[in-house]
C-alpha positions as CSV (number, residue, x, y, z in Angstrom):
1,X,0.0,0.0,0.0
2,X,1.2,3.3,-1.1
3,X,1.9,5.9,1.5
4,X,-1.0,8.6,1.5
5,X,0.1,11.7,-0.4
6,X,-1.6,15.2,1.2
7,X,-4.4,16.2,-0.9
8,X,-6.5,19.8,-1.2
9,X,-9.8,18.5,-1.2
10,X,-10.6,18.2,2.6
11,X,-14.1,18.7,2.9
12,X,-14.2,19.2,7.1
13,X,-11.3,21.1,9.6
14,X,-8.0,19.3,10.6
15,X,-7.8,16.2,11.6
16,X,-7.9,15.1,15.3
17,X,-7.3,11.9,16.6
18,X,-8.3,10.1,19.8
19,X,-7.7,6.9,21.4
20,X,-9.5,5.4,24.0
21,X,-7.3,3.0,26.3
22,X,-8.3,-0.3,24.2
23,X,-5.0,-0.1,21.5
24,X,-2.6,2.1,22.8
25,X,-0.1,0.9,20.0
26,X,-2.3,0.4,17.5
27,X,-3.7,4.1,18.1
28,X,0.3,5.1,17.9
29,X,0.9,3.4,14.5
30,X,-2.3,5.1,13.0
31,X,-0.9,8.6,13.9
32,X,2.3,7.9,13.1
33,X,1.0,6.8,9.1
34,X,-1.4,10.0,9.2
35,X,1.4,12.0,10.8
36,X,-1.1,13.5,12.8
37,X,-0.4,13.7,16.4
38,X,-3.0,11.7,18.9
39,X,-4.7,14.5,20.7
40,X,-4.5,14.8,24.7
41,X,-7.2,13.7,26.7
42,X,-7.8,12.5,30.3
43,X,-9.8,9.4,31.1
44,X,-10.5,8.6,34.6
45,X,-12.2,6.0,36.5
46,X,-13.6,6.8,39.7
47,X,-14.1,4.2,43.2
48,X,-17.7,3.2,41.9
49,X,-16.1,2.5,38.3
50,X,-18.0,5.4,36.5
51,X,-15.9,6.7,33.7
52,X,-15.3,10.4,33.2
53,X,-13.3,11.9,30.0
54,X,-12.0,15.4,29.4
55,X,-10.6,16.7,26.2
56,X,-7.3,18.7,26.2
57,X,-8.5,21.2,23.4
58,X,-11.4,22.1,21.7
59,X,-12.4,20.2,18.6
60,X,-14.9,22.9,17.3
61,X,-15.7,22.7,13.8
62,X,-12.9,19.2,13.4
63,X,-13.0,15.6,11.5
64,X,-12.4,13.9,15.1
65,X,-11.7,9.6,14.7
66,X,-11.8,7.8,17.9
67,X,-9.7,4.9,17.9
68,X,-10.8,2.4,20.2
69,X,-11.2,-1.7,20.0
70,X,-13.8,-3.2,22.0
71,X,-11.8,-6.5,23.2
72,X,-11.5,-7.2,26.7
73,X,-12.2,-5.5,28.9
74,X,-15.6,-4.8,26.6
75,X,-17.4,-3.1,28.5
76,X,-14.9,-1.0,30.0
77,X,-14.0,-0.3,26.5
78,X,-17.1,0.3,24.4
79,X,-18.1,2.8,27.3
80,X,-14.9,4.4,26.7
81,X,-15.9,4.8,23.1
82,X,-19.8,6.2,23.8
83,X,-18.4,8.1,26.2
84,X,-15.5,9.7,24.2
85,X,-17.8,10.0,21.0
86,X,-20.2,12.6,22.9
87,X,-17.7,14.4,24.5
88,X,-16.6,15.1,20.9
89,X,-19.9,15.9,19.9
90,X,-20.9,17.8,22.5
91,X,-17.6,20.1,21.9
92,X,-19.5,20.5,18.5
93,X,-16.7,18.5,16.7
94,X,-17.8,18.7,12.6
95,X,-17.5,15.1,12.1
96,X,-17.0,12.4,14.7
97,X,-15.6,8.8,13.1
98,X,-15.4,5.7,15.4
99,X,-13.2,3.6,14.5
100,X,-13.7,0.1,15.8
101,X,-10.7,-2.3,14.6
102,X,-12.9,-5.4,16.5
103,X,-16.1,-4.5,17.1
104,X,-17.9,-6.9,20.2
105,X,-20.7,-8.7,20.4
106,X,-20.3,-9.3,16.7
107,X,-22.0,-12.7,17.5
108,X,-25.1,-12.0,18.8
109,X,-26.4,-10.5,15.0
110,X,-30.2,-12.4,15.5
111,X,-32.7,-14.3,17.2
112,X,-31.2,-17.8,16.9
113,X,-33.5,-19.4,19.2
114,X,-36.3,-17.9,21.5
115,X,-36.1,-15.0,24.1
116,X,-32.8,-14.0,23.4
117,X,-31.2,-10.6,22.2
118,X,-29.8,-9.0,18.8
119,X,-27.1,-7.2,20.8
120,X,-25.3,-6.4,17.9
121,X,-27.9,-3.8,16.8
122,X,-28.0,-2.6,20.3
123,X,-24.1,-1.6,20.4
124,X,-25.1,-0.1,16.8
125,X,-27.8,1.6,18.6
126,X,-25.3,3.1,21.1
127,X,-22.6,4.3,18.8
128,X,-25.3,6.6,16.8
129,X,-26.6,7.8,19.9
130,X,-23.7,8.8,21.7
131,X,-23.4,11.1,18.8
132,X,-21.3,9.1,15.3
133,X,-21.9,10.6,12.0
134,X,-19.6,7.5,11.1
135,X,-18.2,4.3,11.4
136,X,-14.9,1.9,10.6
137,X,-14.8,-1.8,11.4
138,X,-12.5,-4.7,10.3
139,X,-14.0,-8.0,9.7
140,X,-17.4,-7.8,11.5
141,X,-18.4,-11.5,12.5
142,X,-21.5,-11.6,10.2
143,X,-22.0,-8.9,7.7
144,X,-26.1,-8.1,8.3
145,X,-23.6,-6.2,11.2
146,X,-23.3,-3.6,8.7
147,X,-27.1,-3.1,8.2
148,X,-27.3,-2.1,11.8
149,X,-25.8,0.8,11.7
150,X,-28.2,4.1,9.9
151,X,-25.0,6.1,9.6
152,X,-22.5,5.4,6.8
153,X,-19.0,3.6,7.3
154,X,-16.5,1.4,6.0
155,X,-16.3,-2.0,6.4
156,X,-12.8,-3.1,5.9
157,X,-11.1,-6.7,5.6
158,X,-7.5,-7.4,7.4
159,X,-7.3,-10.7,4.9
160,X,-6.0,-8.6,2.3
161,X,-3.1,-7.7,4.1
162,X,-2.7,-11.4,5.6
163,X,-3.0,-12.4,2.1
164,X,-0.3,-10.2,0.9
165,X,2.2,-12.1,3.5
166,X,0.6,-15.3,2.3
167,X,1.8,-14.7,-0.9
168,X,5.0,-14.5,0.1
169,X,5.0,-17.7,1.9
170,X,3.5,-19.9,-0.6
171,X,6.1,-20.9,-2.8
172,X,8.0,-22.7,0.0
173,X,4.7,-24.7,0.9
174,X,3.5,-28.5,-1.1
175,X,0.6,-28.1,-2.8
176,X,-1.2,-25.6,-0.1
177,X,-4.9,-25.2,0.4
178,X,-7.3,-22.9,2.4
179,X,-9.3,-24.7,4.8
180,X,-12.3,-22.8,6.3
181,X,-13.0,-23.5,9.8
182,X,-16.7,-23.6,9.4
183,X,-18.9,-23.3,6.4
184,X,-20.0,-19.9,7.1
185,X,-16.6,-18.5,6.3
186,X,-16.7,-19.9,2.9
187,X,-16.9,-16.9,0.7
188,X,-14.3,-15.2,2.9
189,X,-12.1,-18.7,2.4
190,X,-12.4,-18.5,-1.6
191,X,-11.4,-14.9,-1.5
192,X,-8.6,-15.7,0.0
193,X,-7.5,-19.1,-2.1
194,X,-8.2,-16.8,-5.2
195,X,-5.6,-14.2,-3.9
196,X,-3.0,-17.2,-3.7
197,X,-3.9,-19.3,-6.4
198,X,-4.8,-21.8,-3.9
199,X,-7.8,-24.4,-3.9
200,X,-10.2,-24.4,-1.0
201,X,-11.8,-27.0,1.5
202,X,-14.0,-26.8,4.6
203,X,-14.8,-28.1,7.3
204,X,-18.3,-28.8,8.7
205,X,-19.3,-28.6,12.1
206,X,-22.2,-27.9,14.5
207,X,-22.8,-25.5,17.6
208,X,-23.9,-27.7,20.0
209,X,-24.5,-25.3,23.3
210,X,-24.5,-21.5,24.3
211,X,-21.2,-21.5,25.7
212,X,-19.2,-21.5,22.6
213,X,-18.4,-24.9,22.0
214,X,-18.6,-26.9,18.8
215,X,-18.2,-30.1,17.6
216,X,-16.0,-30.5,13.7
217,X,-17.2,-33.2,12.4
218,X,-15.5,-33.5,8.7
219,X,-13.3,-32.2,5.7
220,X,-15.4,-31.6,2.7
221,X,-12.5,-31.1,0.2
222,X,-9.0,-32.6,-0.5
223,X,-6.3,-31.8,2.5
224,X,-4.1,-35.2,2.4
225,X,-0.4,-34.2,1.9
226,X,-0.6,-31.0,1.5
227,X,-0.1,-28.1,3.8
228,X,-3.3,-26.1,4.9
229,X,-4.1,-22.9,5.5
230,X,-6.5,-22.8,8.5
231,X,-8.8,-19.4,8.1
232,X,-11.3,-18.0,10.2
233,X,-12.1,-14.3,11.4
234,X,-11.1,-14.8,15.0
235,X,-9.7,-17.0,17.3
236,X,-11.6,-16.8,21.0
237,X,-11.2,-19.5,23.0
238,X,-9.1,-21.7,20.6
239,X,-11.5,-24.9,20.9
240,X,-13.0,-24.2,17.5
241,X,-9.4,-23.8,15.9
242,X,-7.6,-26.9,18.1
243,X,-10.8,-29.1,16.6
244,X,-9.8,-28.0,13.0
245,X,-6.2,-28.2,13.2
246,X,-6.4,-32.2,14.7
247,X,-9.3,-32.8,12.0
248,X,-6.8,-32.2,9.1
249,X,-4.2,-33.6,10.7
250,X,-5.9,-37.0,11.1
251,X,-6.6,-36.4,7.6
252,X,-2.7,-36.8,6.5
253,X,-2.4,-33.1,6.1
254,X,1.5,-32.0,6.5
255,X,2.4,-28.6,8.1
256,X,-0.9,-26.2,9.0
257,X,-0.6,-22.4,9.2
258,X,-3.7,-20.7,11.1
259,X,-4.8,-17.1,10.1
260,X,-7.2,-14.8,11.6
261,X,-7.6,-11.3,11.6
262,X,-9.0,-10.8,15.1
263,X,-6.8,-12.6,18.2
264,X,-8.7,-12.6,20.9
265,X,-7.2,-15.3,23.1
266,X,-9.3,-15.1,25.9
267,X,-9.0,-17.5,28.7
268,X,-6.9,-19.9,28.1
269,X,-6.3,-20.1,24.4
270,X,-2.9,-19.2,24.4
271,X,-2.0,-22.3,26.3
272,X,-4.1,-24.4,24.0
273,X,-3.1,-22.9,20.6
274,X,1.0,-23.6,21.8
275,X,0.6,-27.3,22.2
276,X,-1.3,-27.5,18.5
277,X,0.7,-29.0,15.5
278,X,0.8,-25.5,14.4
279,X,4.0,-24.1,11.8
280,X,3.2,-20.8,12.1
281,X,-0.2,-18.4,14.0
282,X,-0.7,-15.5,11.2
283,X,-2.8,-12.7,12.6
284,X,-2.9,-9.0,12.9
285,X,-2.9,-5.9,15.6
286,X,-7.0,-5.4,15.7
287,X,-7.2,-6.7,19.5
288,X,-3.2,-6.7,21.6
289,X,-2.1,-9.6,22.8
290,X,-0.7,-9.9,26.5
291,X,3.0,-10.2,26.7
292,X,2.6,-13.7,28.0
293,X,0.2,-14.7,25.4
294,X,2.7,-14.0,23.0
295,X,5.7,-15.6,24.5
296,X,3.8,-18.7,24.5
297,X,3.4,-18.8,20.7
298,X,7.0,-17.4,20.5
299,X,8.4,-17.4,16.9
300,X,5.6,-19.3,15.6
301,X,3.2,-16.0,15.9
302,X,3.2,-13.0,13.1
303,X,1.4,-9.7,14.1
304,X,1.0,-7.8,10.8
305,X,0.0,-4.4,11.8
306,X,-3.5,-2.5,10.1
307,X,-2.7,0.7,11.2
308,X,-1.7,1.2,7.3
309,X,-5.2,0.4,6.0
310,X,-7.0,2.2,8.7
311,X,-5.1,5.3,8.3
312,X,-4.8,5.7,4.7
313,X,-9.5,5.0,4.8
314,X,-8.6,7.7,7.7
315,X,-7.4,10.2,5.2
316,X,-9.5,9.2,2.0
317,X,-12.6,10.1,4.1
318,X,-11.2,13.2,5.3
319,X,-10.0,14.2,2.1
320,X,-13.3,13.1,0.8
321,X,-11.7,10.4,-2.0
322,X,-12.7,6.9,-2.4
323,X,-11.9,3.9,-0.4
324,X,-12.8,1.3,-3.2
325,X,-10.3,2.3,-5.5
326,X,-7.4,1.2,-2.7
327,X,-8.6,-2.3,-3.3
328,X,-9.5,-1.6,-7.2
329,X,-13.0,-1.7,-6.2
């Protein structure tokens, strides 16, 4: 991706840019691409764990973008980003952008079963409220996500920069192939094997319970000596991932790479993803990964950093210039 090159046409006041406490370095890296500075501002949390925020300077008349992820700790997070967002708007900012590199509760995007929440729409819900006039997300979990939102955004992929380091990796593999983890990913999966010339397989599988656990149950597709490419948009508690990685195993499959774009690790993942039969964990910045989480994984784990993407769709929306032409769209 080209650097950005300063262009006349901006349509709103200076850029500002804010982080909540979610992606500290992720926040950095963004600033440093739009070499914009981020912009001070005080976040506290008081004895009965009510958050209170205070801007540094005014953003009268500004294109404010509030960087914050909404990984663990969610809620602490996602109230950081309400709570941010009409601060901004309430110090009549022109144009207030959140930008959400993982956005939570992804997963609960409709009535599955009876009595149950869309809480998807609901964190939508919030983000308008508290005052957005738009919106930036990478690799929602189900894309009717987008529909939930009234204001417009950009919904971005991190694949196509995993697949640019794929690339580079697949000459030294034996006849690889993508393997999606569950047949819901299989557009995303073909996508991907067309960017690399690779041919695709899934597996299938069932939910069996509410508490995220699944059950694979086969390969539909050809994975016997070859080496797969394991695919799926993020990695929670691992058991989904361990499941797919033994399954093509068993299947005579020779060394297995395992890409997502959104690491959450919670729990104990970490542990459970080191012992797999794993060459190499490809994934990218969206959600930081503890220290000891990564030493775990060691030199088998590659973080490839969006902070490019986001802030080159940072400063085609402020200059008012397309997004879809970055990926010849």
């Amino acid at each position: 991706m080209n650097h950005h090159t300063r262009h006349k046409m901006e349509v709103y006041g200076d850029i500002k840019l804010y982080a909540g406490t979610g992606s500290p370095e992720l926040a950095q890296k963004i600033s440093d691409y739009v070499q914009f500075p981020l912009c001070g501002r005080d976040i506290i949390q008081f004895p009965n764990e009510n958050l209170f925020v205070k801007l540094h300077s005014s953003v009268r008349g500004q294109d404010v973008y509030v960087i914050q992820t909404t990984s663990a700790p969610v809620h602490r997070n996602l109230m950081e980003m309400l709570i941010l967002v009409q601060t901004l708007r309430l110090d009549s900012a022109a144009r207030v952008t959140a930008v959400m590199p993982y956005l939570s509760y992804g997963r609960s995007d409709k009535k599955d079963q009876p009595r149950v929440p869309i809480t998807a729409r609901l964190v939508a819900d919030m983000i308008e409220v508290a005052g957005a006039d738009r919106y930036m997300v990478l690799d929602p979990h189900a894309g009717q996500v987008q529909g939930f939102f009234s204001i417009p955004g950009d919904v971005l992929t991190g694949f196509r920069m995993i697949s640019d380091h794929l690339i580079s990796l697949t000459p030294h593999m034996k006849d690889p192939v993508v393997v999606t983890v569950d047949l819901g990913f299989a557009k995303k999966g073909r996508n991907i094997a067309a960017e690399i010339n690779a041919p695709i397989a899934f597996i299938e599988k069932r939910r069996v319970a509410n508490d995220a656990k699944a059950q694979a149950l086969t390969v539909i597709g050809e994975v016997e000596n070859r080496d797969v490419i394991l695919v799926d948009d993020e990695i929670d508690t691992g058991g989904s991932i361990a499941q797919a990685v033994n399954l093509v195993k068993e299947k005579g499959a020779r060394d297995v790479y395992v890409i997502c774009v959104h690491p959450i690790f919670s729990a104990n993942a970490a542990d459970r993803l080191a012992t797999l039969p794993v060459k190499q964990f490809i994934t990218t910045d969206t959600v930081p990964i503890a220290p000891e989480k990564i030493s775990l994984l060691k030199d088998r784990l590659t973080i490839i950093s969006i902070a490019p993407l986001l802030g080159e769709v940072i400063m085609r929306a402020h200059q008012g210039r397309s997004v879809g032409e970055m990926f010849n769209e």
